[in-house]
C-alpha positions in Angstrom: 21.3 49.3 67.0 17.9 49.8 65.1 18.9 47.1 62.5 19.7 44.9 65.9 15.9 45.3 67.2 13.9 44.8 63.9 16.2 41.5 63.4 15.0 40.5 67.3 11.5 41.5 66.8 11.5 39.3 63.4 12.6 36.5 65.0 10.4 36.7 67.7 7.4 36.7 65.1 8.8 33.7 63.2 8.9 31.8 66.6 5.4 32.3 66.9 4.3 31.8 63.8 6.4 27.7 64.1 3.9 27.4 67.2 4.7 27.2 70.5 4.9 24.0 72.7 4.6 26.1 76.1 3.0 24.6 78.6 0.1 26.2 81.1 -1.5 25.5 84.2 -4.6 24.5 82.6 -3.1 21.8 80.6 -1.4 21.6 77.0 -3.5 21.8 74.0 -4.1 18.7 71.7 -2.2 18.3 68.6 -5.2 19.2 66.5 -5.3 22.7 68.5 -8.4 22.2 70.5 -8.2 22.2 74.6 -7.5 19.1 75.4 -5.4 18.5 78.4 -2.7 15.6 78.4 -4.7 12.4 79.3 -2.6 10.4 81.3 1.6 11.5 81.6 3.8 8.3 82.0 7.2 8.9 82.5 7.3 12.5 81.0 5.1 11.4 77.6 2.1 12.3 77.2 -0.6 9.2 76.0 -3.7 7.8 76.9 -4.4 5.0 78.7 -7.1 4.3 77.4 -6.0 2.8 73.4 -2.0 2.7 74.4 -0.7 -1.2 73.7 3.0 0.2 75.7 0.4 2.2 78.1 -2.6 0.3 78.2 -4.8 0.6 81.2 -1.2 2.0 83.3 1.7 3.2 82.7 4.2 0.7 81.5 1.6 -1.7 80.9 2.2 -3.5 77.4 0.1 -6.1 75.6 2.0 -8.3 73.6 1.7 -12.2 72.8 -2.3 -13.3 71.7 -3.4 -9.6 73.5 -1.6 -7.3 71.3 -4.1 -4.5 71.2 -5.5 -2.0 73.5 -9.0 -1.4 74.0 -10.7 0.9 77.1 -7.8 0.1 79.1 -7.7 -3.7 78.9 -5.4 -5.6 76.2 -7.5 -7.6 73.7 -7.0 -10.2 70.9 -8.5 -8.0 68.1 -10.1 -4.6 68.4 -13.9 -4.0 69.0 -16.4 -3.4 66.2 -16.9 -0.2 65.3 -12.9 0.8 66.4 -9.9 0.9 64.3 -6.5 -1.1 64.5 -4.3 1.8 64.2 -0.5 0.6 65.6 -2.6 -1.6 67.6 -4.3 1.4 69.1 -8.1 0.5 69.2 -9.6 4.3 68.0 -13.2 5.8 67.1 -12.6 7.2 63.7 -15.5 8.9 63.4 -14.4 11.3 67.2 -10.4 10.5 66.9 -8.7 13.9 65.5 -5.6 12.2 64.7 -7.3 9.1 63.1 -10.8 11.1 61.6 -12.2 8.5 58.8 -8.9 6.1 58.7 -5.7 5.8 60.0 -3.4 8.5 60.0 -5.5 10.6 59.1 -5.1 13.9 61.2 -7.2 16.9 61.4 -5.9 21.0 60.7 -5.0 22.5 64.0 -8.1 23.3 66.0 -10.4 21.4 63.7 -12.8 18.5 65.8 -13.7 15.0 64.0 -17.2 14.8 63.8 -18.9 11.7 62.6 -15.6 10.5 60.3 -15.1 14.0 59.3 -12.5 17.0 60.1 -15.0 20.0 60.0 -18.1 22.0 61.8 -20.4 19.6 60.0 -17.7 16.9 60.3 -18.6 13.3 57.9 -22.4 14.9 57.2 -25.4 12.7 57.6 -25.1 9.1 58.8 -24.2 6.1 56.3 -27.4 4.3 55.7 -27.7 2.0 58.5 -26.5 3.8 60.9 -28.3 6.1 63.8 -27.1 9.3 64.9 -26.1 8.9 68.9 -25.2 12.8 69.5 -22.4 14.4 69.6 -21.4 13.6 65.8 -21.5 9.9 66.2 -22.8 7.7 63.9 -23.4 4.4 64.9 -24.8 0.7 63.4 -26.8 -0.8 66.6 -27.1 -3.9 65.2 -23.1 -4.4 65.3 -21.5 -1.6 67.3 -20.2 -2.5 70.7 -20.4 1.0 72.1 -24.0 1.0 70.7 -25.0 -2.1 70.8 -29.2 -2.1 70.5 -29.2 1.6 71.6 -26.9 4.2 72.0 -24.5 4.1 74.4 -25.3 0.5 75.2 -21.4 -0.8 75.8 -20.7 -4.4 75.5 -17.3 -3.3 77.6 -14.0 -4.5 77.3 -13.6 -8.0 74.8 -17.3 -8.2 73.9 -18.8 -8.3 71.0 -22.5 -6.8 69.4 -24.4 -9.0 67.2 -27.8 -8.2 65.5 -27.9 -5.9 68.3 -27.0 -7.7 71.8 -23.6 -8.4 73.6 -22.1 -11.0 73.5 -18.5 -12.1 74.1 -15.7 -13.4 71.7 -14.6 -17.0 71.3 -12.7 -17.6 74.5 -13.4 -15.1 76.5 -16.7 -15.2 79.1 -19.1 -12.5 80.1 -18.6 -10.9 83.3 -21.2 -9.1 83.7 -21.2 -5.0 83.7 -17.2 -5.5 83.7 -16.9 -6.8 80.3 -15.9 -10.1 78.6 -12.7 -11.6 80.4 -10.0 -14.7 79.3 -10.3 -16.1 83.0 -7.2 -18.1 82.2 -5.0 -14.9 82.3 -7.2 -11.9 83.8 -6.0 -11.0 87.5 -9.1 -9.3 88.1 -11.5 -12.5 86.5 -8.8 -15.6 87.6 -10.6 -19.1 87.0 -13.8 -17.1 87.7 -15.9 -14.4 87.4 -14.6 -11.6 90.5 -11.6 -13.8 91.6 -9.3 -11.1 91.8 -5.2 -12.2 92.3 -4.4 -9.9 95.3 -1.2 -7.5 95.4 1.5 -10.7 96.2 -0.4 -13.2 93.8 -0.9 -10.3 90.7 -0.1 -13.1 88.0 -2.7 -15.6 86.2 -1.7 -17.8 84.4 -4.2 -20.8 83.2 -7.1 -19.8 85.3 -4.6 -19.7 89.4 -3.0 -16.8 90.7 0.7 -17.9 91.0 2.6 -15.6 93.4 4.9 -13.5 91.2 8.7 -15.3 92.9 7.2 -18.6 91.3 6.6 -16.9 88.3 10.0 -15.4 88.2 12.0 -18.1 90.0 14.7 -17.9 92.8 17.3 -15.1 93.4 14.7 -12.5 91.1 11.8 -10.1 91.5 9.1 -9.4 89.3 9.2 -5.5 88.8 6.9 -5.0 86.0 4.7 -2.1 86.8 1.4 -3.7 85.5 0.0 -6.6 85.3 2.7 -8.1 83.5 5.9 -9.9 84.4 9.5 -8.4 84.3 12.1 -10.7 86.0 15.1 -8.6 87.8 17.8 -9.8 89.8 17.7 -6.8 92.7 21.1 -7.7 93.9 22.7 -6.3 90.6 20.1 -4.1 88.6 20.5 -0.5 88.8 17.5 0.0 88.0 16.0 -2.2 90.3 18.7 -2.3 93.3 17.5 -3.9 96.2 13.8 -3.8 95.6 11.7 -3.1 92.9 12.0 0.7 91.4 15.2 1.6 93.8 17.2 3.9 91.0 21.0 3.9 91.5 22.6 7.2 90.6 24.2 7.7 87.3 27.4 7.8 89.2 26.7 4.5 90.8 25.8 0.9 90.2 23.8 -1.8 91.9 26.6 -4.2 94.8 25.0 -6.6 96.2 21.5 -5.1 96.5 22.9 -1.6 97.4 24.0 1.6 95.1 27.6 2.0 95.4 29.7 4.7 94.1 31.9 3.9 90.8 33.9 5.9 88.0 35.6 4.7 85.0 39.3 6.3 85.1 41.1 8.0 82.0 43.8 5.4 81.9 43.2 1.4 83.3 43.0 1.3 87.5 44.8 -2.3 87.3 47.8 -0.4 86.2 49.9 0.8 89.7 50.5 4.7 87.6 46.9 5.0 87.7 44.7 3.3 90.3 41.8 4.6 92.3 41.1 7.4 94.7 40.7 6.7 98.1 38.1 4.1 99.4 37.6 3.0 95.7 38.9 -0.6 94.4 39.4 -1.4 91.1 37.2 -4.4 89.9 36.3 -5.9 86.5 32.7 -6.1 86.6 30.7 -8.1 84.2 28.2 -6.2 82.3 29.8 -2.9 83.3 33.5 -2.9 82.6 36.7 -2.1 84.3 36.6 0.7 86.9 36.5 2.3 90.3 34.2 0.5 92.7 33.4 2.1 96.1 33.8 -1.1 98.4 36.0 -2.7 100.1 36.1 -5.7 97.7 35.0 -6.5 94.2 32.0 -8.6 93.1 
């Protein structure tokens, strides 16, 4: 029995030593150690919002296509000056624990980054050319967006700092405190400055808001979550069954724009030894199989 509890209490210790991923009330800590709650949770994961190209700006969200990266929330052709391209995450190296200096490179549990550095004193004194903006940032005005002219001077989303004043990239147009916008696709800036697509016109697409069934054509929906498109027929997608979001259980599928109940039998329904319980038909559904469908008729 003694041998039993020193085995327990020796596991217990090891357990702790591995770390624990327990959560609390107050939010989990960062991967680095310090108290950082999660940023943004989408779907169970934790992320940020902010720098997320699956994630970026809202959940499900993705850049893709000549926007591939994610910058404050908004997807973007290339990131900002004075950010890293890390997976197409758009990161401050010299504040990012997981990216401190470069890519990749992650700081010890509980250690901040600090100017480019892991460490109290974190990267030291600033490169020449650079001004220290507080809080362990080190910044070039003459070129940084975030501190463009002066610290904390922000060019915003898709803008650019040159010899010290904003301006926007090639193709995109200034906005003013918003940021530098593509008006051919934004659904905030559409065409113009402010002309913001509305909840049943969410698309752009070459400077008009096209109303998302022209977008997706007849018989589907577009169920994309942001402010991209995701073309579902809602008569048949589980997923999607019905309208937009509308889950069928795991025990059903999506009939005609309703969630009905179906089962896949041990041995094949067609056959008259096996067939289907009571109110069930058996049907041959494309994209799903043979098996038990709760209707009164197959699709």
């Amino acid at each position: 029995m003694q041998i039993h509890r020193v085995f327990g209490l020796a596991f217990v210790l090891a357990a702790f030593a591995l770390g624990c991923s327990c959560g609390s009330e107050e939010g989990a800590l960062a991967s680095n150690g310090i108290d950082d709650p999660c940023p943004d949770d989408c779907g169970g994961n934790c992320t940020d919002v902010s720098n997320d190209p699956d994630n970026c700006g809202a959940c499900g969200s993705a850049c893709d296509g000549a926007t591939p990266v994610c910058a404050d929330g908004q997807c973007v052709p290339s990131c900002p000056q004075g950010t890293l391209d890390c997976d197409d995450a758009c990161v401050d190296d010299r504040t990012d624990e997981e990216n401190c200096g470069g890519c990749g490179i992650d700081c010890p549990q509980g250690i901040e980054c600090i100017g480019g550095g892991c460490g109290e004193n974190g990267g030291g004194d600033c490169r020449t050319g650079e001004v220290d903006c507080g809080g362990g940032v080190c910044a070039d005005l003459s070129s940084d967006e975030r501190h463009c002219g002066d610290c904390d001077q922000d060019c915003g989303a898709g803008g650019s700092c040159g010899s010290g004043v904003c301006e926007c990239v090639s193709g995109t147009v200034d906005c003013g405190g918003d940021g530098c916008f593509d008006l051919s696709t934004s659904a905030s800036h559409c065409g113009d400055c402010d002309q913001q697509c509305d909840d049943g016109r969410g698309v752009c697409e070459s400077g008009v808001c096209v109303e998302q069934g022209d977008v997706c054509g007849d018989g589907q929906d577009d169920c994309d979550p942001g402010d991209g498109v995701q073309c579902v027929d809602t008569d048949w997608n589980s997923e999607h069954c019905g309208e937009c979001f509308n889950q069928c259980a795991a025990d059903e599928i999506c009939n005609d724009g309703g969630c009905d109940g179906f089962y896949t039998p041990e041995c094949n329904c067609f056959k008259a030894a096996c067939g289907c319980e009571q109110d069930f038909i058996c049907c041959d559904i494309e994209g799903v199989g043979t098996g038990c469908l709760e209707d009164d008729e197959c699709p």
